[in-house]
C-alpha positions in Angstrom: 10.8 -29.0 25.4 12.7 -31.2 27.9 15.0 -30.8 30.9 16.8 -33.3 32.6 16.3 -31.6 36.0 12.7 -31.3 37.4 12.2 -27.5 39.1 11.6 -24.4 37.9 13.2 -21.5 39.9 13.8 -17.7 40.1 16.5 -15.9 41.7 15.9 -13.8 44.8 18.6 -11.9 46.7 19.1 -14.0 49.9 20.2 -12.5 53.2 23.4 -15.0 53.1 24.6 -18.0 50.5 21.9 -21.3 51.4 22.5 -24.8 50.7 20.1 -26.7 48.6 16.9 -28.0 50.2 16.8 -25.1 52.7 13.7 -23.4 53.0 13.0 -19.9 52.8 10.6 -17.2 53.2 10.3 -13.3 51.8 11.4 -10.6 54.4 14.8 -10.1 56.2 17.6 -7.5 54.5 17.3 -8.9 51.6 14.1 -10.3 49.3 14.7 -13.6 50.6 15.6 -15.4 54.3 15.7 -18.4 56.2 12.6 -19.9 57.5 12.3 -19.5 62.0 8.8 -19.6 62.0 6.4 -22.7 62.0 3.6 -22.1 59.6 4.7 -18.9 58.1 2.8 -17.2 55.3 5.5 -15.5 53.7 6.6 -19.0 52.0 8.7 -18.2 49.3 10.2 -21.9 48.6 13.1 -23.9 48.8 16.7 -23.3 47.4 17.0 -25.4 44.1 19.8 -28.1 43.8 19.4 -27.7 40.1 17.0 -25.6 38.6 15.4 -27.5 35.0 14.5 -23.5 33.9 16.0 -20.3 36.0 14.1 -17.1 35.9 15.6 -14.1 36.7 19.2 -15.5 35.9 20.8 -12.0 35.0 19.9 -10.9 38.6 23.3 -9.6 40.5 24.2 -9.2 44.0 26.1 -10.6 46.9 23.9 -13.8 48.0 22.1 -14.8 44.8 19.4 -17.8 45.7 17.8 -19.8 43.2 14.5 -20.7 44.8 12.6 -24.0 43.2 8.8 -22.4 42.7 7.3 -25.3 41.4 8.3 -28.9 40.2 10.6 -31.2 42.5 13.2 -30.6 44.9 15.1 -31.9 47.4 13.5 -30.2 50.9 15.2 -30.5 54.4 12.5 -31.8 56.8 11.8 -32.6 60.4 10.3 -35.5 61.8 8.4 -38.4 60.4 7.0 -37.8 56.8 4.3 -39.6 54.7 4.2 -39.3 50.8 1.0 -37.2 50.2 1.8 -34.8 53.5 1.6 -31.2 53.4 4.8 -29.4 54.0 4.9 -25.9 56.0 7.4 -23.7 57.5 8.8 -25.3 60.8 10.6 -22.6 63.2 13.9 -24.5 63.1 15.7 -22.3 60.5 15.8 -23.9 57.2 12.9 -26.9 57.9 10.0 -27.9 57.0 7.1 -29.8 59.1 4.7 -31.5 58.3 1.1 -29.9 58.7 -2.2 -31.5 56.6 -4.4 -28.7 57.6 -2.7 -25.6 56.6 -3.9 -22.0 56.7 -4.1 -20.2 53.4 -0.4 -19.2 52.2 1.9 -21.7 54.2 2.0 -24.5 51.5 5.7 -25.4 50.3 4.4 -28.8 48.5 3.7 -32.2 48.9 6.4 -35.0 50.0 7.0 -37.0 46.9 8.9 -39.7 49.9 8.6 -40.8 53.5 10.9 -40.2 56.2 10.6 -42.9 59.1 12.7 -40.8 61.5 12.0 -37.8 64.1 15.7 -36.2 63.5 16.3 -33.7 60.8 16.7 -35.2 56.8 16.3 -34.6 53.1 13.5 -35.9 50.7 11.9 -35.0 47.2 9.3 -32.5 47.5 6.8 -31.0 44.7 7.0 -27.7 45.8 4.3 -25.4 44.9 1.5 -28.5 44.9 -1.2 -28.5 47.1 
């Protein structure tokens, strides 16, 4: 089979509507919340753009979130960014960080892109790859 966008994702009830690229962990009201911690190890992953394959796409409910599991996505980071760096939680809501020595659970995935800035951006992540 083929798709001609490059995640695969599974809706989760979010504790409001996220853009795209936001990161987000399990816990809150809902299944699924926005990231305020740095490092946290209740990852879940990052709010597709465009999901190649949606799992769980029958799920109802007020704040429906397509979260990218594994494959590329567009991920808001902070700070400078090297292809090949590990991406973690950051405790500015919605971020990630870069961290190459994380603990066991805090992996969102790999920048696919660098980022020669310190202020907030976007780049293409494989989320899921450690």
């Amino acid at each position: 089979t083929e798709a001609l966008y490059a995640d695969l994702a599974e809706n989760y009830l979010g504790d409001a509507d996220y853009e795209p690229g936001t990161v987000v962990v399990f816990g809150g009201d809902a299944e699924v919340t926005m990231t305020d911690a740095k490092g946290d190890t209740r990852v879940a992953g990052v709010v597709s753009t465009n999901p190649a394959h949606l799992m769980n796409s029958a799920l109802e409910g007020e704040h429906v979130v397509a979260v990218a599991l594994q494959g590329r996505a567009p991920t808001k980071v902070l700070g400078r960014v090297r292809k090949g760096d590990i991406l973690v939680t950051s405790a500015i809501p919605g971020y990630a960080v870069v961290n190459n020595t994380p603990g066991v659970g805090q992996v969102i995935g790999k920048a696919l892109e660098n980022k020669d800035t310190d202020d907030r951006g976007v780049i293409e992540v494989v989320v899921g790859r450690v």
